[in-house]
C-alpha positions as CSV (number, residue, x, y, z in Angstrom):
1,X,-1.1,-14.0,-24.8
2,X,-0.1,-11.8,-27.5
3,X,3.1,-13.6,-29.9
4,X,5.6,-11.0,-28.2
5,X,5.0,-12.5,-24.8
6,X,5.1,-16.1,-25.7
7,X,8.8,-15.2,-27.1
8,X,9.9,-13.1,-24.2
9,X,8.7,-15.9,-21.7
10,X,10.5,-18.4,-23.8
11,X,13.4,-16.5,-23.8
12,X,13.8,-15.8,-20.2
13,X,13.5,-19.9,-19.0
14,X,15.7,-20.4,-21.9
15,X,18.4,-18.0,-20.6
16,X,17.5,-19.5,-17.1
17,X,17.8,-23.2,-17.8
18,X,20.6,-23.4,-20.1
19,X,22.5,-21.1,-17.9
20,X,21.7,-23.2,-15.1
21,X,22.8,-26.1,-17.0
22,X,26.1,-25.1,-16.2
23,X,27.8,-26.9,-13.1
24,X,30.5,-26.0,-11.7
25,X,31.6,-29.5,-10.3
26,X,31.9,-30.4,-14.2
27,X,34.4,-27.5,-15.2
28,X,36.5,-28.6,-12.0
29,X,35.8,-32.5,-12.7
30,X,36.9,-32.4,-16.2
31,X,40.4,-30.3,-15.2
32,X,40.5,-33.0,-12.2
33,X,39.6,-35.6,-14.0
34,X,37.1,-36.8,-11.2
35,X,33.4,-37.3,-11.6
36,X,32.5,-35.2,-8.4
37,X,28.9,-36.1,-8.2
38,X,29.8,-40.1,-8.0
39,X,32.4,-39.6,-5.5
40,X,32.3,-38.4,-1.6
41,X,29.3,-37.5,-0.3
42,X,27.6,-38.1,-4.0
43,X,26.6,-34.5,-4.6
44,X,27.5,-32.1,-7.1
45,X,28.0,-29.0,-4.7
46,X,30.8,-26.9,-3.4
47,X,30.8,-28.8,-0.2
48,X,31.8,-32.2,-1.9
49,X,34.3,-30.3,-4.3
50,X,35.9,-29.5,-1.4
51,X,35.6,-32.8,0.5
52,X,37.3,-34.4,-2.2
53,X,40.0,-31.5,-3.8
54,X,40.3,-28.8,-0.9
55,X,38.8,-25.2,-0.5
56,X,40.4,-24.0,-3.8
57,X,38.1,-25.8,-6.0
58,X,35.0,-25.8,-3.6
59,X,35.3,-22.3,-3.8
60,X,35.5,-22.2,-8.0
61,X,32.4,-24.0,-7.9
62,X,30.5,-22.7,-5.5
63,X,31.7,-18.6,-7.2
64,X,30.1,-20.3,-10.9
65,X,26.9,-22.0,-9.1
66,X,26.4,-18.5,-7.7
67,X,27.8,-16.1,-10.5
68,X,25.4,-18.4,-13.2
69,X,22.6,-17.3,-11.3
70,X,23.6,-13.3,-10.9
71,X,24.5,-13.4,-14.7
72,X,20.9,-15.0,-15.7
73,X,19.4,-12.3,-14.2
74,X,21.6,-9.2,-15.5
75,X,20.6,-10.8,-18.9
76,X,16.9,-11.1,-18.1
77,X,17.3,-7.3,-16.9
78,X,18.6,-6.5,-20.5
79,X,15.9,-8.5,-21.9
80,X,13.0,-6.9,-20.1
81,X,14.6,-3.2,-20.9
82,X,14.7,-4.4,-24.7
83,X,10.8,-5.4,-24.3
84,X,9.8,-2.3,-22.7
85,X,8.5,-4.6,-19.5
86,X,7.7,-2.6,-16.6
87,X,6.3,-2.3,-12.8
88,X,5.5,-6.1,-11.3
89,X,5.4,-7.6,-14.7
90,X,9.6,-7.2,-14.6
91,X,10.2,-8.4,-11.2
92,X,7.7,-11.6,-12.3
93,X,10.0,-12.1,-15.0
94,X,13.2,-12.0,-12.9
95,X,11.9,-14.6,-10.8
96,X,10.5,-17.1,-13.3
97,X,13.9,-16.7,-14.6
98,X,15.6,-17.2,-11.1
99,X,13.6,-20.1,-10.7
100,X,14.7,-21.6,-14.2
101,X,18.5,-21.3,-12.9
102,X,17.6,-23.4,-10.0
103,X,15.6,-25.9,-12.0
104,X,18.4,-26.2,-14.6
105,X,21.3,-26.7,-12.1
106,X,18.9,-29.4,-10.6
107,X,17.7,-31.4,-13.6
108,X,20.5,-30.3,-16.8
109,X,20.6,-31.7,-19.6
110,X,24.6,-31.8,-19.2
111,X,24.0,-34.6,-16.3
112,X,21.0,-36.6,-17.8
113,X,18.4,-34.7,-15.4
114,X,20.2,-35.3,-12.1
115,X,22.4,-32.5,-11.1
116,X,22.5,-30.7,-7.7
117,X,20.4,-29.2,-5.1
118,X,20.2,-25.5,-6.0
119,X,21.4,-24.1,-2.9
120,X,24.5,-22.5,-4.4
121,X,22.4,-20.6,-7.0
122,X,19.5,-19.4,-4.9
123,X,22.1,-17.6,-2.9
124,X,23.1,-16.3,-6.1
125,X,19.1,-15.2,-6.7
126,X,19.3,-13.6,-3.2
127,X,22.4,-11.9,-4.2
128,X,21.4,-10.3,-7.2
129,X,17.7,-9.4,-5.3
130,X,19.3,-7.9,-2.2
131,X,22.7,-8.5,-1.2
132,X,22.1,-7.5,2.3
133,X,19.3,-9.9,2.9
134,X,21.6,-12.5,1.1
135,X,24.0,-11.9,3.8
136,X,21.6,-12.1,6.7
137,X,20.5,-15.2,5.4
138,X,23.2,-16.5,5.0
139,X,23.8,-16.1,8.6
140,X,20.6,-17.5,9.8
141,X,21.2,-20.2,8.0
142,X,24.6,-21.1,9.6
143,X,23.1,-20.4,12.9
144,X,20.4,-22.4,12.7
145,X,22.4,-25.5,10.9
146,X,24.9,-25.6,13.9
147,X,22.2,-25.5,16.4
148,X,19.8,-28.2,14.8
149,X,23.3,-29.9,13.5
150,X,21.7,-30.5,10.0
151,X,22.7,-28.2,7.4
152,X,19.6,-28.4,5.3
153,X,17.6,-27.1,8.6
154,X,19.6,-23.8,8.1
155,X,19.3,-23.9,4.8
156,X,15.5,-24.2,4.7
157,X,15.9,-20.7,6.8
158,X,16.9,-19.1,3.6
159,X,13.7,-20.0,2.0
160,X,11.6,-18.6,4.6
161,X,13.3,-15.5,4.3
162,X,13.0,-15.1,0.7
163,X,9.1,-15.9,1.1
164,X,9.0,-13.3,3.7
165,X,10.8,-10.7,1.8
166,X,9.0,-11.2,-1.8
167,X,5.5,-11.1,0.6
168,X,6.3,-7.9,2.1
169,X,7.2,-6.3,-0.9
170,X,5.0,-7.7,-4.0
171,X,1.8,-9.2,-4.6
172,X,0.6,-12.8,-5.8
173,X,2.5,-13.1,-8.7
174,X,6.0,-12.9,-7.3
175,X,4.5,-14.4,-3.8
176,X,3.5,-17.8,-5.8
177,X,7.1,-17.7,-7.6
178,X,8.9,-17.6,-4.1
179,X,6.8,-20.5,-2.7
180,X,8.1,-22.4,-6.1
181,X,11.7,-21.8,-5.2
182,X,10.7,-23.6,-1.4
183,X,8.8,-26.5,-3.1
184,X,11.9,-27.2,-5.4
185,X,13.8,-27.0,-2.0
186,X,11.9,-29.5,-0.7
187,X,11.6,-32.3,-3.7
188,X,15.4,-32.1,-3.7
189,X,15.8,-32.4,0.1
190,X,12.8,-34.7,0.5
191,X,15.5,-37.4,1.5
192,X,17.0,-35.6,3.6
193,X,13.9,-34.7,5.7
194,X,13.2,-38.4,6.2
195,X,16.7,-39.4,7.2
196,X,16.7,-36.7,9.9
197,X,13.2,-38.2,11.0
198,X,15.1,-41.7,11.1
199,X,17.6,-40.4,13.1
200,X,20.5,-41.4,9.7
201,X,21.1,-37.7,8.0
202,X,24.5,-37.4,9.2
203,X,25.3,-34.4,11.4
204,X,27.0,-31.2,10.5
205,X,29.4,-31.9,13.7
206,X,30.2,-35.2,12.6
207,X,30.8,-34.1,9.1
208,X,33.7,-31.4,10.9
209,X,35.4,-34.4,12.8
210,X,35.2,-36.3,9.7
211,X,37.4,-33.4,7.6
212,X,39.7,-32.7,10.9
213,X,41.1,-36.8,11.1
């Protein structure tokens, strides 16, 4: 690998990960003065931003979560232009840089390695990729959490649909980027998965009675 690439490369996880270090349950924390991740359901997601402080400021961090992930990849785009990167080669580099995001808001530096789930920002990745097929998936994924009643069963759904989409349209570079984005799914959701297989993840019904009372 020539010196160019080694830079480039280093330059789009950098732009990824750093990017991806920033949470959006900390700007709202710090204004709120609550440490959103300790409290609630112990996440640092829209969902528990809102659980704790109402829709307002679940929807201010779920717009940065998302927007930090469309942004990282308009700057990769700039990037790749700058270094003349063309054909598969760009869209390779879009998703390493996608993936980066993800990995960032999971394990930033800004939370000592133990940040959030991604889910937030891999809509953004689906967003910037295809808007349409973001929305689509997003209402798989709603269909399918109310009818298992576990949200990260609909969420999973997304995944798939990513996978399907990069397969039909790229080759093995781009295919073995998309299957990264599902394994990171599942290491962060690996609790999850056993807790529904215990018969303890609590239900997405339950969770709505819960915020009704």
């Amino acid at each position: 690998m020539r010196g160019e690439d080694v830079n480039l490369l280093f330059l789009i996880i950098c732009i990824g990960y750093l990017l991806g270090c920033l949470h959006g349950s900390q700007i709202v924390g710090r204004y709120k003065k609550i440490n959103i991740k300790k409290s609630g359901m112990k996440n640092s997601g829209a969902s528990n931003a809102t659980l704790l402080l109402g829709w307002k400021y679940g929807l201010i961090v779920a717009i940065v979560d998302v927007g930090k992930a469309v942004l990282s990849l308009l700057l990769t785009i700039h990037v790749l232009q700058y270094f003349q990167v063309i054909d598969e080669l760009f869209i390779v580099y879009l998703l390493l840089n996608g993936l980066f995001v993800i990995i960032g808001h999971n394990y930033p530096l800004t939370m000592n390695f133990n940040g959030g789930k991604g889910t937030a920002s891999f809509f953004g990745v689906l967003l910037f990729f295809n808007w349409k097929l973001a929305i689509i998936s997003l209402c798989i994924a709603l269909i399918f959490s109310f009818i298992s009643n576990y949200f990260v069963v609909g969420t999973l759904t997304g995944y798939i649909v990513f996978n399907i989409y990069v397969g039909m349209l790229h080759t093995k570079g781009p295919i073995l980027l998309s299957l990264l984005f599902t394994l990171l799914f599942f290491v962060k959701h690996s609790e999850n998965f056993k807790r529904i297989m215990n018969n303890e993840e609590v239900k997405l019904r339950a969770f709505f009675r819960k915020e009704a009372s």
